[in-house]
PQR file with spaces between the fields and no chain letter, atoms N, CA, C, O and H, PARSE charges and radii, in Angstrom:
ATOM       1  N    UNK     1       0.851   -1.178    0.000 -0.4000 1.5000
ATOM       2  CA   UNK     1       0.000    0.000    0.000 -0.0000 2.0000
ATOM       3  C    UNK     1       0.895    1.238    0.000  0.5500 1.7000
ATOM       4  O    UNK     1       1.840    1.243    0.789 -0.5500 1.4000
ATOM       5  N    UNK     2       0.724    2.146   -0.692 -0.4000 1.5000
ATOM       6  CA   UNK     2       1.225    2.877   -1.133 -0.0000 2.0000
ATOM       7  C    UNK     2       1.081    4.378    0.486  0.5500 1.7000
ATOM       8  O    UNK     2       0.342    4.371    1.470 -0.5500 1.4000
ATOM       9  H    UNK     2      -0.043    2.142   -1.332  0.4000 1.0000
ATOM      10  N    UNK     3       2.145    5.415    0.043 -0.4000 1.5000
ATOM      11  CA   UNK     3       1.825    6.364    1.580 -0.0000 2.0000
ATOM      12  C    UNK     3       0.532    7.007    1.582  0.5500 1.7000
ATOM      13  O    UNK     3      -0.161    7.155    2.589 -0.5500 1.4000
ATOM      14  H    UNK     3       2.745    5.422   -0.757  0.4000 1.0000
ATOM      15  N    UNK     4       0.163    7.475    0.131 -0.4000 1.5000
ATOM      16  CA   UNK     4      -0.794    8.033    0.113 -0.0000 2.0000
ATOM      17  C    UNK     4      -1.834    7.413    0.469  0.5500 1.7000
ATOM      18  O    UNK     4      -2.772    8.160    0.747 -0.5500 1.4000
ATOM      19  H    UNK     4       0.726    7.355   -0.687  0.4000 1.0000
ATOM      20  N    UNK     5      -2.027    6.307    0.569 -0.4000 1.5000
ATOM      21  CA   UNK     5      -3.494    5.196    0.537 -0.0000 2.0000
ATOM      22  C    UNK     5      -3.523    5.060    2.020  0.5500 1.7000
ATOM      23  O    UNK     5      -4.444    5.631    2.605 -0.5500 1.4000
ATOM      24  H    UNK     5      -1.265    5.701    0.343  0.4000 1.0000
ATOM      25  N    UNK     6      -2.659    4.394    2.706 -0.4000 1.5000
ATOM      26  CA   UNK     6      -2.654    5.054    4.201 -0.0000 2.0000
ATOM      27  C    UNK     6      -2.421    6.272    4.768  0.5500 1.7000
ATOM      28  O    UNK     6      -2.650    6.433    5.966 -0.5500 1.4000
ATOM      29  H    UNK     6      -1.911    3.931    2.231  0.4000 1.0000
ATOM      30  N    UNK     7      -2.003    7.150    4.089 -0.4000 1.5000
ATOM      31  CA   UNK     7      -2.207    8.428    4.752 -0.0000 2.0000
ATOM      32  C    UNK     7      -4.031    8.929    4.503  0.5500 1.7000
ATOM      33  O    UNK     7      -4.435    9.840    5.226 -0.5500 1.4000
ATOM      34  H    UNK     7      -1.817    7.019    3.115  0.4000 1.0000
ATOM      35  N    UNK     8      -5.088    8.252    3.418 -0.4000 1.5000
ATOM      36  CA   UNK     8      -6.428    8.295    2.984 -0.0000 2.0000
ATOM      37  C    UNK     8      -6.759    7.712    3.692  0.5500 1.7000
ATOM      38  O    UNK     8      -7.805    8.280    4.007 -0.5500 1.4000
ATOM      39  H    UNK     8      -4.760    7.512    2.831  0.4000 1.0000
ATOM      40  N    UNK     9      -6.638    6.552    4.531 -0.4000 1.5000
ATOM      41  CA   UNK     9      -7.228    5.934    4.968 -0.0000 2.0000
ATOM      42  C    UNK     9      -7.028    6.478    6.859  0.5500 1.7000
ATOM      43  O    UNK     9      -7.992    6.589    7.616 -0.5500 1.4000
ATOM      44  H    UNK     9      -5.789    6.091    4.275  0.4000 1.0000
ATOM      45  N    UNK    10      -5.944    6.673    7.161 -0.4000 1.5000
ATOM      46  CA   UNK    10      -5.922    6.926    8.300 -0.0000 2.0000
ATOM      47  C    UNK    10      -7.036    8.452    8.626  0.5500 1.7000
ATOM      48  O    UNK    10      -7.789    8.663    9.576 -0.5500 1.4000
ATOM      49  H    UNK    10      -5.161    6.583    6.546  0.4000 1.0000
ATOM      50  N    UNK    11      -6.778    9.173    7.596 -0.4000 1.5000
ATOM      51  CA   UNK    11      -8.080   10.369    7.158 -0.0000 2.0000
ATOM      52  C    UNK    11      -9.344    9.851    8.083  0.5500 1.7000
ATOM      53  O    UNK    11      -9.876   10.459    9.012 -0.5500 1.4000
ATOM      54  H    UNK    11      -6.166    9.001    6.824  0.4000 1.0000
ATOM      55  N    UNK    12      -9.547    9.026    7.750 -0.4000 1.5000
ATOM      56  CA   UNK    12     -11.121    8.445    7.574 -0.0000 2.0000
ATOM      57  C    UNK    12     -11.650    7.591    9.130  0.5500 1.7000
ATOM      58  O    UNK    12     -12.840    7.362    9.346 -0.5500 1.4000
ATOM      59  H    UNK    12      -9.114    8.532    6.995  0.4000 1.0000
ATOM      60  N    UNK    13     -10.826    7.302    9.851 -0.4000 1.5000
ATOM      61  CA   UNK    13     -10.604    6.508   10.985 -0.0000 2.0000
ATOM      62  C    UNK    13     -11.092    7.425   12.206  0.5500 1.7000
ATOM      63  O    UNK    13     -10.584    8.516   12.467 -0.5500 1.4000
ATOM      64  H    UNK    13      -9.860    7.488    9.675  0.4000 1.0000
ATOM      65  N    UNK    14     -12.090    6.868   12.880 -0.4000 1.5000
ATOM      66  CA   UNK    14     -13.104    7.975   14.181 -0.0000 2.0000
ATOM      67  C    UNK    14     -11.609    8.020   15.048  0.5500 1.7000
ATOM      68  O    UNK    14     -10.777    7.112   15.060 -0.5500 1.4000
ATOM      69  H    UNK    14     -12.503    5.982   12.668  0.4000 1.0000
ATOM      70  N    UNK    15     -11.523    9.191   15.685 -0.4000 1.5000
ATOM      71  CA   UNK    15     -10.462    8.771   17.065 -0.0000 2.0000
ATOM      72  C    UNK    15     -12.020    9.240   18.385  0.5500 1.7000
ATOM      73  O    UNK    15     -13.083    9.807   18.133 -0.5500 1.4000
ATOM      74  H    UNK    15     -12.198    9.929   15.675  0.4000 1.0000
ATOM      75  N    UNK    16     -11.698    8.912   19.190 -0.4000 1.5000
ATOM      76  CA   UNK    16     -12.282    9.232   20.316 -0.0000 2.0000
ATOM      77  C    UNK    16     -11.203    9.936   21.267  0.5500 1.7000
ATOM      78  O    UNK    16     -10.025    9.583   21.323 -0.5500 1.4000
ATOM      79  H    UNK    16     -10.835    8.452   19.394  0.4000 1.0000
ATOM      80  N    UNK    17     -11.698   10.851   21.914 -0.4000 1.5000
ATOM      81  CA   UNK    17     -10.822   11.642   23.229 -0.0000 2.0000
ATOM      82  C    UNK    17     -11.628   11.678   24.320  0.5500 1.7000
ATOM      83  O    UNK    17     -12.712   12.258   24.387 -0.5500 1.4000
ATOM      84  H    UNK    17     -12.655   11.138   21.869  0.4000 1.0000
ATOM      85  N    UNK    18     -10.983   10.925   25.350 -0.4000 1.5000
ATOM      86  CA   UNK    18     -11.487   11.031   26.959 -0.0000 2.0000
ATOM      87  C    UNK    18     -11.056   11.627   27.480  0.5500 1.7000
ATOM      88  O    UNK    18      -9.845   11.417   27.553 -0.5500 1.4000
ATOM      89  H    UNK    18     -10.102   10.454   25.295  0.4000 1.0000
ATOM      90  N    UNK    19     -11.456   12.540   28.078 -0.4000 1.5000
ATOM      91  CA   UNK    19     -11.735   13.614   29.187 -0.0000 2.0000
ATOM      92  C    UNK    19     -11.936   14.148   29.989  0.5500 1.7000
ATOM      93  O    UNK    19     -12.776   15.043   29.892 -0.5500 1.4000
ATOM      94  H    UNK    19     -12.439   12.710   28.019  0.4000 1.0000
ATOM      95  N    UNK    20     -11.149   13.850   31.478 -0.4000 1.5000
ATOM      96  CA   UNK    20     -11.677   14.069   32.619 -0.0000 2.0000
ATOM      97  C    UNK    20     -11.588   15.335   33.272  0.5500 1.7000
ATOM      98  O    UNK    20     -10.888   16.208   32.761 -0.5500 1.4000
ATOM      99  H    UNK    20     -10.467   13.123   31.556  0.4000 1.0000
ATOM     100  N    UNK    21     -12.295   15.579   34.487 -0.4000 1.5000
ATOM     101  CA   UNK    21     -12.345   17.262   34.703 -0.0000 2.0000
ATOM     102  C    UNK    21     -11.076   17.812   35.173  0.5500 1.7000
ATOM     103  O    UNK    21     -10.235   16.922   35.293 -0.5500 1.4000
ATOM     104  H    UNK    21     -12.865   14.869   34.902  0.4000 1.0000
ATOM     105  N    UNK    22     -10.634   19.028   35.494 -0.4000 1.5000
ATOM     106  CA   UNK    22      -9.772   19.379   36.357 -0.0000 2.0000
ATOM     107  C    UNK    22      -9.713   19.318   37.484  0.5500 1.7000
ATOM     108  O    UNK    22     -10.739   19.606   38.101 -0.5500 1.4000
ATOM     109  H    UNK    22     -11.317   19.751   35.397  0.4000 1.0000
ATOM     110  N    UNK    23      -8.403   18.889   38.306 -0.4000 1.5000
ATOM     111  CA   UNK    23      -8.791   18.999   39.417 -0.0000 2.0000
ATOM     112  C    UNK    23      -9.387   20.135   40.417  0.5500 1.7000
ATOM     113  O    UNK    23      -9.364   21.353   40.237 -0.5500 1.4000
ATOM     114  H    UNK    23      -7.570   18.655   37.806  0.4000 1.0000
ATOM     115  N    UNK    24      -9.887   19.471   41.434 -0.4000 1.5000
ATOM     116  CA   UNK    24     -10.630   19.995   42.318 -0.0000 2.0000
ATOM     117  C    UNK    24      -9.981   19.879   43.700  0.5500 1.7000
ATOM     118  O    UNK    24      -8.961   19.198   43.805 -0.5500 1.4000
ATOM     119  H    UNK    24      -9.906   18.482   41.579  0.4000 1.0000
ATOM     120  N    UNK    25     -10.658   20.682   45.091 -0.4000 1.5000
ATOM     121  CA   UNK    25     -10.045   20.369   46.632 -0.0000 2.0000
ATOM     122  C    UNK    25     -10.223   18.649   46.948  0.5500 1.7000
ATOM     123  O    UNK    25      -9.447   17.832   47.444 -0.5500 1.4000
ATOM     124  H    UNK    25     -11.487   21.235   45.006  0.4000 1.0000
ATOM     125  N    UNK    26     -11.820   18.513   46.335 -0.4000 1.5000
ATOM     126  CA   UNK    26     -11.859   17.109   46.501 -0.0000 2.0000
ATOM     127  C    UNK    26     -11.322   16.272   46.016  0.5500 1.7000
ATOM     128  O    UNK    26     -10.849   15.346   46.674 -0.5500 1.4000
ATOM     129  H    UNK    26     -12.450   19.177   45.932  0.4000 1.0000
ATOM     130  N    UNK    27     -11.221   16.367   44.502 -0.4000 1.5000
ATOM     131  CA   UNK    27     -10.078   15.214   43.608 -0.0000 2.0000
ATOM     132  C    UNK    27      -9.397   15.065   44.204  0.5500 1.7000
ATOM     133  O    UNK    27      -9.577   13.924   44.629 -0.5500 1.4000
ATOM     134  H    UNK    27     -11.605   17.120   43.967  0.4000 1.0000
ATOM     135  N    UNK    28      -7.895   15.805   44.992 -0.4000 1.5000
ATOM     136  CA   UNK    28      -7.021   16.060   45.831 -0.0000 2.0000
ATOM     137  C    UNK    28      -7.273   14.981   46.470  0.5500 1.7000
ATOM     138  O    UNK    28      -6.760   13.915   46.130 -0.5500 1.4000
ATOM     139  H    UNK    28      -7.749   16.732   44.646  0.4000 1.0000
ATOM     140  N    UNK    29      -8.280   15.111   47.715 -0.4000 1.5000
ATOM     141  CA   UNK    29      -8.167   14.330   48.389 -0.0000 2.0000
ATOM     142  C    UNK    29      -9.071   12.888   48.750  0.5500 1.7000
ATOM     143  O    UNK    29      -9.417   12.435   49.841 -0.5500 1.4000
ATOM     144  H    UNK    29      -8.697   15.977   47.991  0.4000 1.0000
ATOM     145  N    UNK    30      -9.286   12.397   47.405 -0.4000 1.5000
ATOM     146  CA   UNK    30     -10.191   11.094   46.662 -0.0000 2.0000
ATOM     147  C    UNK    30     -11.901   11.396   47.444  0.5500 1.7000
ATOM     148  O    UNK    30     -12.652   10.601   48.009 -0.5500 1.4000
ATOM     149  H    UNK    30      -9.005   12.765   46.519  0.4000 1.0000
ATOM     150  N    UNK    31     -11.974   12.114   47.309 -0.4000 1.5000
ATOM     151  CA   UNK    31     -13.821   12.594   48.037 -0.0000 2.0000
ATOM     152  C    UNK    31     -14.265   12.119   46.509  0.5500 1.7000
ATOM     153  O    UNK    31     -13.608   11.993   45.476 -0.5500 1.4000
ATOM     154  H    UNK    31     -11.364   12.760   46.850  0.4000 1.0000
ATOM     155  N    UNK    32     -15.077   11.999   46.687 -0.4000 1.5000
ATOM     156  CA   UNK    32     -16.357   11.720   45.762 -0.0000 2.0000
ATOM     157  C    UNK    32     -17.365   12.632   45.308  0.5500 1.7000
ATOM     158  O    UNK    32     -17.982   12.541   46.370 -0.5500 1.4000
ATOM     159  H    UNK    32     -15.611   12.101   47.526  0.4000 1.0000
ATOM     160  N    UNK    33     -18.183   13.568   44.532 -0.4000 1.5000
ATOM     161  CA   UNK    33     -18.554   14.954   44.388 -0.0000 2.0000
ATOM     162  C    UNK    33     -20.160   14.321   43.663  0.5500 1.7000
ATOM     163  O    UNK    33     -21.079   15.137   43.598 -0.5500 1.4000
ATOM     164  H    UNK    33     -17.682   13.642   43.669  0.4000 1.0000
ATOM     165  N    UNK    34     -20.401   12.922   43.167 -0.4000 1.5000
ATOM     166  CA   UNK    34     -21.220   12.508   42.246 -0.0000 2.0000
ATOM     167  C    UNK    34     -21.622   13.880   41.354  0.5500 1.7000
ATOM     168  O    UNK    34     -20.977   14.362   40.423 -0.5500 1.4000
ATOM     169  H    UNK    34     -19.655   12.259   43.220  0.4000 1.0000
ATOM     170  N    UNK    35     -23.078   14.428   42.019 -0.4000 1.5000
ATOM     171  CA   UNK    35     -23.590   15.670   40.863 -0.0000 2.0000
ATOM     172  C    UNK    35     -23.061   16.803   41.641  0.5500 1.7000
ATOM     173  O    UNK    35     -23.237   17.939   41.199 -0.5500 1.4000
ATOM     174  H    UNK    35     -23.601   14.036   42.775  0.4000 1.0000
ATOM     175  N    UNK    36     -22.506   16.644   42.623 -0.4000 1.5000
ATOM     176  CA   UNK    36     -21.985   18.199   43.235 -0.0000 2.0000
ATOM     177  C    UNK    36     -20.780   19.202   42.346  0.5500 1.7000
ATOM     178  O    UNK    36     -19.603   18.902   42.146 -0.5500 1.4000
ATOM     179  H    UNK    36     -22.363   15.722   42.983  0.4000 1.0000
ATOM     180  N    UNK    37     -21.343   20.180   42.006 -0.4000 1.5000
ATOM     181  CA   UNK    37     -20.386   21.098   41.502 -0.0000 2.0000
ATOM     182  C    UNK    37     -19.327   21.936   42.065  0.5500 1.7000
ATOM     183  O    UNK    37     -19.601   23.100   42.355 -0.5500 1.4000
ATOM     184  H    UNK    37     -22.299   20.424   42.168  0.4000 1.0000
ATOM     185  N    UNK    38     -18.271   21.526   42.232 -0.4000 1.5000
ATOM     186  CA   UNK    38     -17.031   21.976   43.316 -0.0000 2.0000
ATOM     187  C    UNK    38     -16.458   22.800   42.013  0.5500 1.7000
ATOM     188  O    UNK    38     -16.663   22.480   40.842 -0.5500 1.4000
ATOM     189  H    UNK    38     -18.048   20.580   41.996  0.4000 1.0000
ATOM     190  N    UNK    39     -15.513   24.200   42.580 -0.4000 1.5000
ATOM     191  CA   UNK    39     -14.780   24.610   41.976 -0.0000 2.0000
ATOM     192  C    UNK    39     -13.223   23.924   42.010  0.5500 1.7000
ATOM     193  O    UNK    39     -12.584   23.491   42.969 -0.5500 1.4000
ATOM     194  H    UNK    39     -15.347   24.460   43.532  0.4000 1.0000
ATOM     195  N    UNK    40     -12.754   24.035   40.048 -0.4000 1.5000
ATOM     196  CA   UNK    40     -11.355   23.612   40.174 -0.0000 2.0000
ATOM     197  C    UNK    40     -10.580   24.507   40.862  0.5500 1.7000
ATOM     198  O    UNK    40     -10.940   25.644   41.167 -0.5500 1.4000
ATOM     199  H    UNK    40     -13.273   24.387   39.269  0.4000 1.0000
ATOM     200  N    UNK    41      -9.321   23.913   41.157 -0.4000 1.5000
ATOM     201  CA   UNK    41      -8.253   24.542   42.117 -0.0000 2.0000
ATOM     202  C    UNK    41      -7.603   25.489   40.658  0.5500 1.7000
ATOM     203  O    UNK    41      -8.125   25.630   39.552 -0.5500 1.4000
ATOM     204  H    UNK    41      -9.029   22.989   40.910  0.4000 1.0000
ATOM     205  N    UNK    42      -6.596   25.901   41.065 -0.4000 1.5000
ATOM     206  CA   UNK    42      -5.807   26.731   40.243 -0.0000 2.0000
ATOM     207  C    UNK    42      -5.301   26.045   39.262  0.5500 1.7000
ATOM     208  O    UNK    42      -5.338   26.504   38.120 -0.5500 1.4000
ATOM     209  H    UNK    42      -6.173   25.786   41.964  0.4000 1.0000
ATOM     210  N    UNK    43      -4.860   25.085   39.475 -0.4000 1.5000
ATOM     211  CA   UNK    43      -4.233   23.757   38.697 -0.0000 2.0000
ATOM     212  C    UNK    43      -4.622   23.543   37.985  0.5500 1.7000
ATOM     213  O    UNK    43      -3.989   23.553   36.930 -0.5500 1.4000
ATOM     214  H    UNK    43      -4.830   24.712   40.402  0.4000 1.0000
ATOM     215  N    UNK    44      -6.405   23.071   38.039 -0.4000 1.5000
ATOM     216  CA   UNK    44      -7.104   22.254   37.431 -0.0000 2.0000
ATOM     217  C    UNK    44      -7.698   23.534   36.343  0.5500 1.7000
ATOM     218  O    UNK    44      -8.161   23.284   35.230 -0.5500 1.4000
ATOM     219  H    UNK    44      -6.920   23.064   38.897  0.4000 1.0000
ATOM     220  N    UNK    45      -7.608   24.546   36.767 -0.4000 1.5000
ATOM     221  CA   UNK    45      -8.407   25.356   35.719 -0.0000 2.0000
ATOM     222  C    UNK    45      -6.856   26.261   35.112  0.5500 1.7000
ATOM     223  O    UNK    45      -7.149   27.248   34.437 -0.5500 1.4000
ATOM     224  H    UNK    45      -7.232   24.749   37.671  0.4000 1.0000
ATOM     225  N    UNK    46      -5.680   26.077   35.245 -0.4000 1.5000
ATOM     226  CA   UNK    46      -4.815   25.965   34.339 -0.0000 2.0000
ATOM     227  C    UNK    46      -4.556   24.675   33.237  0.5500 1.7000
ATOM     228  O    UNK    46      -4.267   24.778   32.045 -0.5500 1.4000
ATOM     229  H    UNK    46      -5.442   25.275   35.793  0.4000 1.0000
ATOM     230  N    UNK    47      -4.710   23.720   33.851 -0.4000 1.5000
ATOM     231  CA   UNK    47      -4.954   22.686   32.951 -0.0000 2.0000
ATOM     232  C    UNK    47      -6.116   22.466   31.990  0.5500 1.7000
ATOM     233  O    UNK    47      -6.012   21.785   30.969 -0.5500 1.4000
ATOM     234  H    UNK    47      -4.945   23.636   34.819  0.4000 1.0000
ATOM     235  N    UNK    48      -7.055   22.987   32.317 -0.4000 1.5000
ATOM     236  CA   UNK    48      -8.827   23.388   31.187 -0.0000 2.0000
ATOM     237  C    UNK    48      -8.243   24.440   30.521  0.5500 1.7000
ATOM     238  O    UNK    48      -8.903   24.533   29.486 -0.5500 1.4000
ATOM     239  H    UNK    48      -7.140   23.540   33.146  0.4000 1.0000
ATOM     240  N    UNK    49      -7.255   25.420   30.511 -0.4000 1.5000
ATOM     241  CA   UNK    49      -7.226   26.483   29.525 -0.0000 2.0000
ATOM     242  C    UNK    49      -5.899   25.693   28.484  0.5500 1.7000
ATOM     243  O    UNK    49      -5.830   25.790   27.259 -0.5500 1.4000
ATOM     244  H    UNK    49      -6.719   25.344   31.352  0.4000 1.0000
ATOM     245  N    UNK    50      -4.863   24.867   29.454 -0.4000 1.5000
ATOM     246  CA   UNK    50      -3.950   24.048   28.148 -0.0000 2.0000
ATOM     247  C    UNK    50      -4.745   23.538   27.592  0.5500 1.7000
ATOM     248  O    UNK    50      -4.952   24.021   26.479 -0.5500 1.4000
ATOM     249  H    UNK    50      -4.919   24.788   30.449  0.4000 1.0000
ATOM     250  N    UNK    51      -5.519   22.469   27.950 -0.4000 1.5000
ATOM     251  CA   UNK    51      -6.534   21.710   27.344 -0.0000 2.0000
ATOM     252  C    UNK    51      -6.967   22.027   25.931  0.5500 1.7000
ATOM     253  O    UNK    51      -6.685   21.580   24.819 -0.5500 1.4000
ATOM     254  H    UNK    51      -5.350   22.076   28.854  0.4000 1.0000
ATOM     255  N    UNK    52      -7.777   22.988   26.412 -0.4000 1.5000
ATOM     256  CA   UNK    52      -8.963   23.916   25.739 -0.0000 2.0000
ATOM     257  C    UNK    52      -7.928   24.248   24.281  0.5500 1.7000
ATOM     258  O    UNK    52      -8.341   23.908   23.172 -0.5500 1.4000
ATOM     259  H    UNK    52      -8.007   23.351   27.315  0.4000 1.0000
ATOM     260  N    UNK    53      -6.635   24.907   24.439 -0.4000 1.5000
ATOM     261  CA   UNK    53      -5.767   25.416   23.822 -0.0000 2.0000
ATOM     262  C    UNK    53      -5.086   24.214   22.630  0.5500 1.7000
ATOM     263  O    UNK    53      -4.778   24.637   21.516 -0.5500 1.4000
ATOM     264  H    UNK    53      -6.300   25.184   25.340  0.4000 1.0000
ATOM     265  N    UNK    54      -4.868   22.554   23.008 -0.4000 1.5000
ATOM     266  CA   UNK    54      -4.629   21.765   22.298 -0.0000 2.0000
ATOM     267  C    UNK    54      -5.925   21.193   21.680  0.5500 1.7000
ATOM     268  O    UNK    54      -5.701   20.094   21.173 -0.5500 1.4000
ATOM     269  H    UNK    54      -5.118   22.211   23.913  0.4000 1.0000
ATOM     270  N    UNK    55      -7.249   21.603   21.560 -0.4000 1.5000
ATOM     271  CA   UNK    55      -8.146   20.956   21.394 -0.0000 2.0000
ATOM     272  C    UNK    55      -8.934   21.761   20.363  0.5500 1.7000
ATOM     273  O    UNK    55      -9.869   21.311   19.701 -0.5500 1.4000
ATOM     274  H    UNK    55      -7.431   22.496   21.973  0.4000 1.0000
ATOM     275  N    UNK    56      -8.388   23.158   20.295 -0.4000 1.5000
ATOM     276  CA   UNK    56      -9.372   24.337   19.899 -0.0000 2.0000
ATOM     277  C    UNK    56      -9.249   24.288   18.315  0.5500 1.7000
ATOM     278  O    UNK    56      -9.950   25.110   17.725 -0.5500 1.4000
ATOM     279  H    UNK    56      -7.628   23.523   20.833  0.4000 1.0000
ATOM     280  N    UNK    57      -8.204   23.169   17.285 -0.4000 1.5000
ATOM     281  CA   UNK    57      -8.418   23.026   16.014 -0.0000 2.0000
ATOM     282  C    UNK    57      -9.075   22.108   15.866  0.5500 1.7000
ATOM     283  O    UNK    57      -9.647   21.991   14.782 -0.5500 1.4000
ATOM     284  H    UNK    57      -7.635   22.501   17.765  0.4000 1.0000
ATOM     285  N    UNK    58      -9.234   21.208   16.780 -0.4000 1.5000
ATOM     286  CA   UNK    58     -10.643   19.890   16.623 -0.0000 2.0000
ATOM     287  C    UNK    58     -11.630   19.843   16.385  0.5500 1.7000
ATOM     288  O    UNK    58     -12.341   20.417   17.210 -0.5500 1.4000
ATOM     289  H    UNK    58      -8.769   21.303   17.661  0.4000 1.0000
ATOM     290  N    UNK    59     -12.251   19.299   15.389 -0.4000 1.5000
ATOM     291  CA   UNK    59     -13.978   19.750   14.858 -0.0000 2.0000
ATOM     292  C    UNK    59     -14.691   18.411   15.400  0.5500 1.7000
ATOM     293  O    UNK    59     -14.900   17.393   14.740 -0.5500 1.4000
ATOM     294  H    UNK    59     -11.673   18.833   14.719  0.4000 1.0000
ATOM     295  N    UNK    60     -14.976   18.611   16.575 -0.4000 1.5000
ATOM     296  CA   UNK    60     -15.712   17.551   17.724 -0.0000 2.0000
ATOM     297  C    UNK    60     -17.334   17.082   15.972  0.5500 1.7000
ATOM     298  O    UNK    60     -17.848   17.814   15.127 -0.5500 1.4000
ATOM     299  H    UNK    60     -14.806   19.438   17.111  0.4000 1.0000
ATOM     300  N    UNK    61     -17.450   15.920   16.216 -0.4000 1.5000
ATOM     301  CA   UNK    61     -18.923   15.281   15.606 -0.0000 2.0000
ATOM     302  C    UNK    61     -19.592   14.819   16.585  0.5500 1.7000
ATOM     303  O    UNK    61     -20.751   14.690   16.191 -0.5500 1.4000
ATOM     304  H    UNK    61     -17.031   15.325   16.902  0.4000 1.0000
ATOM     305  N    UNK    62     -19.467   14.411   17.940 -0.4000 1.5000
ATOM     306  CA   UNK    62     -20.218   14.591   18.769 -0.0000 2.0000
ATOM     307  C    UNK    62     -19.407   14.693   20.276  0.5500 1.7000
ATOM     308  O    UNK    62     -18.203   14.444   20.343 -0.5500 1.4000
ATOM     309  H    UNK    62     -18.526   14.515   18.260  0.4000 1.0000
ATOM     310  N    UNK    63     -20.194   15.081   21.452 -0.4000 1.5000
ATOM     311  CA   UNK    63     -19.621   15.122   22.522 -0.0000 2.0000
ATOM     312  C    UNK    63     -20.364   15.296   23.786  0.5500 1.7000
ATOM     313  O    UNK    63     -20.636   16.284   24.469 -0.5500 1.4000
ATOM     314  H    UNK    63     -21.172   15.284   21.398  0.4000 1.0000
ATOM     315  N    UNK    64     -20.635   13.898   23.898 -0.4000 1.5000
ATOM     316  CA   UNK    64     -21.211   13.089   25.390 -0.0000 2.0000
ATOM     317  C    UNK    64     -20.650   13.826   26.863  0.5500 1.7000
ATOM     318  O    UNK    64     -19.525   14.229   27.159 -0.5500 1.4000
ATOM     319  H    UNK    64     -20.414   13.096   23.343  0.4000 1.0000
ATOM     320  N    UNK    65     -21.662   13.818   27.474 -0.4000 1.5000
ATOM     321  CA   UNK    65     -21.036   14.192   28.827 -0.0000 2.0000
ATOM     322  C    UNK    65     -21.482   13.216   29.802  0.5500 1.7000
ATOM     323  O    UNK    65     -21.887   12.179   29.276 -0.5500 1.4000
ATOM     324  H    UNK    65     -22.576   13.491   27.234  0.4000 1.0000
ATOM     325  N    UNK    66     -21.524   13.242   30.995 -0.4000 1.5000
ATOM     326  CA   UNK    66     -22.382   12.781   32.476 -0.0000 2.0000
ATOM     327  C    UNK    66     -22.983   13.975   32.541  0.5500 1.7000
ATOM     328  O    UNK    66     -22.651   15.024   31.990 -0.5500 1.4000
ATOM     329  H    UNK    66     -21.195   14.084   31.422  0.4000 1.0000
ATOM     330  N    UNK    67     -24.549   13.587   33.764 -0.4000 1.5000
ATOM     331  CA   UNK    67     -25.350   15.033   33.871 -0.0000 2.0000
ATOM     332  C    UNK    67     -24.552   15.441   35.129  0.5500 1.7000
ATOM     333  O    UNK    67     -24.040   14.655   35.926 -0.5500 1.4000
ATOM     334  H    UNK    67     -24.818   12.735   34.212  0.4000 1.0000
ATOM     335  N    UNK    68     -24.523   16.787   35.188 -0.4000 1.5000
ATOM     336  CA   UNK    68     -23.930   17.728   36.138 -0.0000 2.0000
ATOM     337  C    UNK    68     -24.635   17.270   37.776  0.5500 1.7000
ATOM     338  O    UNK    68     -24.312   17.898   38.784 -0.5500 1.4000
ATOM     339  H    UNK    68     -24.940   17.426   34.540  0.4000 1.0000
């Protein structure tokens, strides 16, 4: 197979990206939050803006969450 035919084909192939939140006081210290909305620490919402920043040429086709 030629480069071009796998470089067409790899084109065409779904990737999936998993995604977990930033940390939080609780992540820290393994608490459990189920639907509770805790604010991230400094960390964790420096890490959502790298994130955000490696992700922001990605043209998402769909994107599942858990309910809040």
């Amino acid at each position: 197979m030629g480069r071009k035919q796998v470089s067409d084909r790899q084109n065409r192939l779904a990737r999936l990206y998993l995604i977990r939140h930033g940390e939080t006081e609780w992540s820290l210290s393994d608490r459990h939050t189920s639907r509770t909305d805790i604010p991230m620490t400094a960390r964790g919402e420096d890490g959502a803006r790298e994130l955000g920043q490696r992700l922001r040429d990605i043209q998402f086709v769909r994107v599942p969450t858990t309910p809040r």
